[in-house]
C-alpha positions as CSV (number, residue, x, y, z in Angstrom):
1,X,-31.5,17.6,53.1
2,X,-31.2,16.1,50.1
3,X,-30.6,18.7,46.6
4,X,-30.8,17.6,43.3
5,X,-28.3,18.4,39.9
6,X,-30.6,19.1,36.7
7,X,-28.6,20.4,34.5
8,X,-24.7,19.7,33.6
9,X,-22.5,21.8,30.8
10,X,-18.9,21.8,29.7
11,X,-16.7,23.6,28.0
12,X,-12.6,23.7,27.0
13,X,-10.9,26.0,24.6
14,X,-10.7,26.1,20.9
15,X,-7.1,25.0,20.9
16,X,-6.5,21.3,21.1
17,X,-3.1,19.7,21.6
18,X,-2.0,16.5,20.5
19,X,0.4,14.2,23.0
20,X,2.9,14.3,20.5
21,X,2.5,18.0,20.1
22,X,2.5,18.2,24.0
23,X,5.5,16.3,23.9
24,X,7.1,18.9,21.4
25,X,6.0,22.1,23.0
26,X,7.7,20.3,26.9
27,X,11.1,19.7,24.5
28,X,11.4,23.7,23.6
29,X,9.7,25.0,26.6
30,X,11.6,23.2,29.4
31,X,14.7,20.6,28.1
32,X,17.7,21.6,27.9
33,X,19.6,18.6,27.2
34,X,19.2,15.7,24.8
35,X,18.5,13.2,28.4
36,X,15.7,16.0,29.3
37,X,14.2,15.2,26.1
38,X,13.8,11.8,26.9
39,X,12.7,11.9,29.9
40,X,9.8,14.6,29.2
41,X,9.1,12.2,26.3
42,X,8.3,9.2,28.7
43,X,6.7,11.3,31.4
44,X,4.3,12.3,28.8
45,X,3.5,9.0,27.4
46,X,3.0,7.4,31.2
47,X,0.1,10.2,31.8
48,X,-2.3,8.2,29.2
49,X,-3.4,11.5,27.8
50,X,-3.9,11.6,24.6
51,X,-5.3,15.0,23.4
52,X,-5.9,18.4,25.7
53,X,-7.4,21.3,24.9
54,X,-5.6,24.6,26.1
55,X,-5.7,28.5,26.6
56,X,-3.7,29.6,23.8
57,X,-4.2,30.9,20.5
58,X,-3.5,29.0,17.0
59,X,-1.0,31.2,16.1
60,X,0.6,30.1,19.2
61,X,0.6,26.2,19.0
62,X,1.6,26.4,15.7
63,X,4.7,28.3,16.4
64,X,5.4,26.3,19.8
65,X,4.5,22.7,18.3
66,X,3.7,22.8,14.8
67,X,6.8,24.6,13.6
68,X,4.8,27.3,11.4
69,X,4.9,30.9,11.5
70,X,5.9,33.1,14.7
71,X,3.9,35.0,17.5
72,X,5.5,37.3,19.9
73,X,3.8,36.9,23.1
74,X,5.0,36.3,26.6
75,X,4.0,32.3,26.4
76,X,7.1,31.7,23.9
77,X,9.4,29.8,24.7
78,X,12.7,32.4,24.6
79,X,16.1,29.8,25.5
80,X,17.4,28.8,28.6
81,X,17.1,31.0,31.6
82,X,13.5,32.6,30.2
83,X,11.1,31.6,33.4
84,X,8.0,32.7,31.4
85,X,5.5,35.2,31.4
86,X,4.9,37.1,34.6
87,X,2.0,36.3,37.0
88,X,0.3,39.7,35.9
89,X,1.0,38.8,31.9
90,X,-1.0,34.7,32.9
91,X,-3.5,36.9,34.7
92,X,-4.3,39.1,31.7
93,X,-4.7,35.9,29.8
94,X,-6.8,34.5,32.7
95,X,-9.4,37.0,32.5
96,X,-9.8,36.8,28.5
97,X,-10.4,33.2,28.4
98,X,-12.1,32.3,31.7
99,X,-15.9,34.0,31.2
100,X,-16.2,32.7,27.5
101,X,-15.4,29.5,29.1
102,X,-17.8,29.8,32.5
103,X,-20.6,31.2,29.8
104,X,-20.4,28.2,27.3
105,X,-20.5,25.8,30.1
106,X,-23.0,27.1,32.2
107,X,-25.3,28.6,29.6
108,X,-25.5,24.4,28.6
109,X,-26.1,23.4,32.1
110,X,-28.8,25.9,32.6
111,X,-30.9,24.8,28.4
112,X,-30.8,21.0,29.9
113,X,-32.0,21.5,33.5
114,X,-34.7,24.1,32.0
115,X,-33.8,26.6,34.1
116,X,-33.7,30.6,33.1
117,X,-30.9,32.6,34.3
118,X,-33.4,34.8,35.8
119,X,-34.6,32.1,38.2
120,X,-31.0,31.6,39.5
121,X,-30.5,32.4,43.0
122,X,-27.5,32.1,44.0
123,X,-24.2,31.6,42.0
124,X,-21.0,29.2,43.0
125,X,-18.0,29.8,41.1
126,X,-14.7,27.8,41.6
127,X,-11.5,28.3,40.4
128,X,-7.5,28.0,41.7
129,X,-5.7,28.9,38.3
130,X,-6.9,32.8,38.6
131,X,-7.8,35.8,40.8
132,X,-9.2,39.0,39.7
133,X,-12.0,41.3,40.6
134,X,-14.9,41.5,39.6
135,X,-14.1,38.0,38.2
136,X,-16.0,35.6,36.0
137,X,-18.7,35.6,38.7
138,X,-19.9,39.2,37.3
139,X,-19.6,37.8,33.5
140,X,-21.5,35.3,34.3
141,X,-24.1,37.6,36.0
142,X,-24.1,39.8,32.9
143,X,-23.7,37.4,30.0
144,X,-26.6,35.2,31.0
145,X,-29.0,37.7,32.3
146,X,-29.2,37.0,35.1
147,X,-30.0,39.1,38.3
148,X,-28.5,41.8,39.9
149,X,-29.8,40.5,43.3
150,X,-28.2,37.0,42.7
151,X,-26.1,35.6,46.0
152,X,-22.7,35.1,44.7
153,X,-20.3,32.3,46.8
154,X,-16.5,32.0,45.2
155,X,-14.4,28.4,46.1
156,X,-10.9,29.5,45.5
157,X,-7.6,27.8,45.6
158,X,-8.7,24.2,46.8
159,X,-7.3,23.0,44.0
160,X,-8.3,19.7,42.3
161,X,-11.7,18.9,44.6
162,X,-13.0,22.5,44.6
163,X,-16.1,21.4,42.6
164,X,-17.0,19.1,45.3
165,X,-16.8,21.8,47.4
166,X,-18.7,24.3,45.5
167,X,-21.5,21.4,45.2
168,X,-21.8,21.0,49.1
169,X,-22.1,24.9,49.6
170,X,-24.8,24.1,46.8
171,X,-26.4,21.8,48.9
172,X,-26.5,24.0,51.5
173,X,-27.7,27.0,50.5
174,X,-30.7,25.0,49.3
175,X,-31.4,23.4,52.3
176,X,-31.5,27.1,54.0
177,X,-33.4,28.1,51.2
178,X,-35.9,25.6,50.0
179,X,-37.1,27.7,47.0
180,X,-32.8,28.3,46.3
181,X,-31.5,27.3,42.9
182,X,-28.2,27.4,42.6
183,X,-25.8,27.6,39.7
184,X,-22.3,26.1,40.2
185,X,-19.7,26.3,37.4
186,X,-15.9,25.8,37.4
187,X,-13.3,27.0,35.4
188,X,-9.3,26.1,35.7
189,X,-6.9,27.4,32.8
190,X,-4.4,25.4,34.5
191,X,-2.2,25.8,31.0
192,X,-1.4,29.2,31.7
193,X,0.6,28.4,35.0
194,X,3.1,26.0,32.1
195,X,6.6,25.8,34.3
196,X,9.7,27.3,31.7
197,X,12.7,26.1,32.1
198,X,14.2,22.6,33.6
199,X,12.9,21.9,37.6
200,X,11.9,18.3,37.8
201,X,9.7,18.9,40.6
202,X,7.7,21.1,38.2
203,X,7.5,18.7,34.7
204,X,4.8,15.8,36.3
205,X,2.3,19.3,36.6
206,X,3.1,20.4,33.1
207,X,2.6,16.6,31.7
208,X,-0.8,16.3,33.6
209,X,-2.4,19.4,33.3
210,X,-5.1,21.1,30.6
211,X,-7.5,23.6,30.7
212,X,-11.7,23.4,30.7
213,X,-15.1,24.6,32.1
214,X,-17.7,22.7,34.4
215,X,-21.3,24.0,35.5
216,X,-23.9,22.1,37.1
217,X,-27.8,23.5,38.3
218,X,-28.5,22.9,42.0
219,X,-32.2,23.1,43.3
220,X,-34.4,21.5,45.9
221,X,-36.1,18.2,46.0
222,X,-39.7,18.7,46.2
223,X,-40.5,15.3,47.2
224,X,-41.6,13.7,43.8
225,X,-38.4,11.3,42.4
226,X,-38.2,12.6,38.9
227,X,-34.9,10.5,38.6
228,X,-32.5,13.1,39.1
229,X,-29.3,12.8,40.7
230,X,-29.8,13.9,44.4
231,X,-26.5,15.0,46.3
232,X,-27.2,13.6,49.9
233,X,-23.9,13.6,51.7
234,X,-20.2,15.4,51.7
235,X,-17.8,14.3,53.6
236,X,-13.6,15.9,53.9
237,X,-10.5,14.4,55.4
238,X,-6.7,16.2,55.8
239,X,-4.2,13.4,56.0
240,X,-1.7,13.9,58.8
241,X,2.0,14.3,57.5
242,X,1.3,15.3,54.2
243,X,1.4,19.0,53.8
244,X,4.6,18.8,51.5
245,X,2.8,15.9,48.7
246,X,0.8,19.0,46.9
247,X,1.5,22.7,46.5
248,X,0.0,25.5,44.9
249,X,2.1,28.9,45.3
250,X,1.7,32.3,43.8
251,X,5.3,33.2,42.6
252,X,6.5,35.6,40.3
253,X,6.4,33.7,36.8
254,X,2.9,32.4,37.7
255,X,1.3,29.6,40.0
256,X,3.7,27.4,40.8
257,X,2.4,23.6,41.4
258,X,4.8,21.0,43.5
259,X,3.0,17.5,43.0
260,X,5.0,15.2,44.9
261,X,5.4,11.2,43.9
262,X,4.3,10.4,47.1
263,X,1.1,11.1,46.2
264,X,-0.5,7.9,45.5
265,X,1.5,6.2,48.3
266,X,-0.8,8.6,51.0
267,X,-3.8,8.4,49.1
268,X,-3.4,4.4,49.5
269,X,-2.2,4.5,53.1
270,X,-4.9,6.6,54.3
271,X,-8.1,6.7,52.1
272,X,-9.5,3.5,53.2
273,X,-10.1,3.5,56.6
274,X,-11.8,7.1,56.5
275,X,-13.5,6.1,53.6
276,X,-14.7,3.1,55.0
277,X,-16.1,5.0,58.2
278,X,-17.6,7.3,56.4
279,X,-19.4,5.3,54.0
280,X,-20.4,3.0,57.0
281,X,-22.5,6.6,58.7
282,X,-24.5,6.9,55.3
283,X,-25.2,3.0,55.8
284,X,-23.0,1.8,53.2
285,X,-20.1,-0.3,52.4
286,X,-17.8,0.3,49.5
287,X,-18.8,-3.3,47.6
288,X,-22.1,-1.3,47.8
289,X,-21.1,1.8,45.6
290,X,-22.7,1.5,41.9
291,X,-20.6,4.1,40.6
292,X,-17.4,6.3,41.0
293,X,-16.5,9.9,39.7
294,X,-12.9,9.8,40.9
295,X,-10.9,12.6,39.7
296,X,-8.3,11.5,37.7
297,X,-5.0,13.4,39.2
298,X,-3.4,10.8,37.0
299,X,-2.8,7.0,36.1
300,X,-0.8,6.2,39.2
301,X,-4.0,7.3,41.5
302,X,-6.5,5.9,39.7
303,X,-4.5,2.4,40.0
304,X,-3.6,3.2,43.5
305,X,-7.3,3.4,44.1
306,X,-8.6,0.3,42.3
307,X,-6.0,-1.6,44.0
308,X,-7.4,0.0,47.8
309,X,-10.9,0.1,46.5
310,X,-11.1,-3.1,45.3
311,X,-12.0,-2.0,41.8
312,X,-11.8,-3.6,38.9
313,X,-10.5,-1.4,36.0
314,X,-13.8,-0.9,34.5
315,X,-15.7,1.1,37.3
316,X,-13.6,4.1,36.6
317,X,-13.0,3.4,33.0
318,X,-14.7,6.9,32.8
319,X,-12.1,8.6,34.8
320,X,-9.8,7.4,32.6
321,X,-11.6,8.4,29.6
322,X,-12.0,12.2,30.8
323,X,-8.1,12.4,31.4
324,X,-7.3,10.5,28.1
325,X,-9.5,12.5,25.9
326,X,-8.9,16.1,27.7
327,X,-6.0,15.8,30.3
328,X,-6.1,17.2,34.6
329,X,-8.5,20.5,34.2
330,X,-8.2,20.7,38.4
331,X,-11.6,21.4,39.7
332,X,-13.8,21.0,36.6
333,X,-12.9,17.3,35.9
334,X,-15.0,15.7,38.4
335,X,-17.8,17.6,37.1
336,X,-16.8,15.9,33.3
337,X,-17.4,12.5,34.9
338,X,-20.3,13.2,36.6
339,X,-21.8,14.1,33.5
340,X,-20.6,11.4,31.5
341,X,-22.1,9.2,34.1
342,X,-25.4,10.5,34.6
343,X,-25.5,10.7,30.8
344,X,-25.0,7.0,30.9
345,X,-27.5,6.1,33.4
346,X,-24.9,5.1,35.6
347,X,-25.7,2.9,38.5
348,X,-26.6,4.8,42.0
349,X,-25.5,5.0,44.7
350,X,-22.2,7.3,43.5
351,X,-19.4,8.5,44.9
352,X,-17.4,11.6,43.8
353,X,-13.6,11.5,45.1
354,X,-11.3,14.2,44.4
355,X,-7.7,15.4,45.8
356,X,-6.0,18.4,46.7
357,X,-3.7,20.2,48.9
358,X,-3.2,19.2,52.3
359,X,-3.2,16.2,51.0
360,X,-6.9,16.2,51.4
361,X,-9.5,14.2,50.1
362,X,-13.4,15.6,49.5
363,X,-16.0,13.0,48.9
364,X,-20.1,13.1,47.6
365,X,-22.3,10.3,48.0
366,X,-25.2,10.6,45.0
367,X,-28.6,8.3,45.4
């Protein structure tokens, strides 16, 4: 059964970050040589990000990147040998920013799909860059007015795809409950989770990542096409051999992310022929797709793809915008595009794509 997305909102944090100021803050955060310097410098530059919006004060990017007063917080850098602020310390800071965030985004989603909070029944959240309880869930619940007796569903720790997850447990709650509408919204402060100190296997996360808020309204089709995007299919595949590409471990100084550069290699060796398959069940070939919301893990995937896809650089020239313009915000990105998309009237049938640990792949077929 078929469920249909009304209603899209966003949000990302005050503080914006230039690449050149990203560059800066990876130089006193992590180098520790002139050669590090370099070689964050280049990393950087190869992510085609230009701008990202982050979970930190003012007073802190300007001391970090702008050279301009001080702040004493835990998320300065200290020297060599400082490994950051402490998981509980980015868990503190987790829980101030992640409900204003969830709030502006989903309180947007819900004006445009016309939608009252009270008429929400049930509520998806998604998130893999914080834990705590109650969580945003319960600020959601509060800040919107919305009711005590909504259904809450939490996604956690599925990293970069989880909003494709969160939509399919959408779509299934409303084909249990045909008069279900269901409120989905994803937050990642991805930011807070910044690797301190020199570990190259930590610097391609720090380069890619950023920090931002995604909701989207779920509800039943009630036969009559109004033109709204209707979710009709999800589809999953683990690739064999691949556990160590992607990690996502709870450490001491925060979440610690291993993103290997085998990444794209696996994506291109296996996508494909599931893919294909897949497709081929819901009666379609990939020459027929209209539209792509690929999540941008970064330039090297996205190329990867159009080169196994068959796509020319244009059809996810909006992927590439989302990371350009705001950076990797893990789960909520996909949820970017597939606004930005449906804003434009994008042509349908679409297909969402998104990565995570496993190395798995979650796809969304959209008519």
């Amino acid at each position: 059964m078929p469920s249909a997305l009304v209603g899209f909102g966003t949000a990302v944090p005050r503080s914006r970050v230039s690449q050149a100021e990203s560059i800066r803050a990876a130089a006193a955060m992590c180098a520790e040589t002139r050669e590090h310097e370099e070689m964050l410098g280049s990393l950087y530059r190869q992510t085609g990000i230009e701008g990202r919006n982050v979970a930190f004060t003012a007073a802190e990017v300007d001391w970090v990147v702008r050279g301009v007063g001080r702040c004493e917080t835990p998320f300065m850098p200290r020297g060599k040998g400082y490994g950051g602020p402490t998981t509980a310390e980015r868990m503190e800071r987790y829980r101030e920013y992640a409900t204003p965030l969830a709030l502006e985004a989903s309180a947007e989603a819900l004006r445009e799909s016309g939608v009252e909070a009270g008429g929400v029944t049930h509520l998806v959240t998604v998130s893999c860059t914080g834990f705590s309880a109650p969580g945003f869930d319960v600020g959601l619940i509060k800040g919107l007015g919305m009711r005590a007796t909504v259904e809450r569903t939490h996604v956690g720790f599925m990293g970069c795809h989880g909003a494709l997850n969160g939509l399919r447990v959408a779509r299934g709650l409303v084909a249990a409950e045909r008069r279900a509408v269901v409120l989905v919204c994803a937050v990642e402060l991805c930011s807070i989770h910044y690797h301190y100190g020199w570990d190259p296997r930590r610097m391609v996360g720090n380069a890619l990542f950023a920090d931002g808020a995604a909701a989207v309204v779920v509800r039943g089709v009630n036969g009559v096409d109004h033109g709204e995007w209707r979710h009709v299919a999800s589809g999953a595949c683990l690739f064999p051999e691949s556990e160590a590409a992607m990690g996502w471990e709870v450490g001491d100084r925060g979440f610690e992310m291993t993103l290997s550069t085998k990444v794209p290699g696996l994506i291109g060796r296996h996508l494909r022929p599931w893919l294909d398959e897949w497709l081929g069940r819901e009666g379609l070939g990939v020459e027929e797709v209209g539209s792509w919301a690929v999540h941008p893990g970064g330039p090297r995937i996205l190329s990867e793809l159009e080169g196994v896809l068959g796509l020319g650089p244009e059809r996810l020239a909006i992927s590439r915008q989302v990371l350009r313009d705001q950076g990797n915000m893990s789960s909520a990105t996909v949820l970017f595009i597939l606004r930005e998309l449906r804003r434009i009237g994008a042509e349908r049938p679409c297909v969402a794509l998104g990565f995570g640990p496993g190395l798995a792949a979650e796809v969304l077929l959209i008519r």
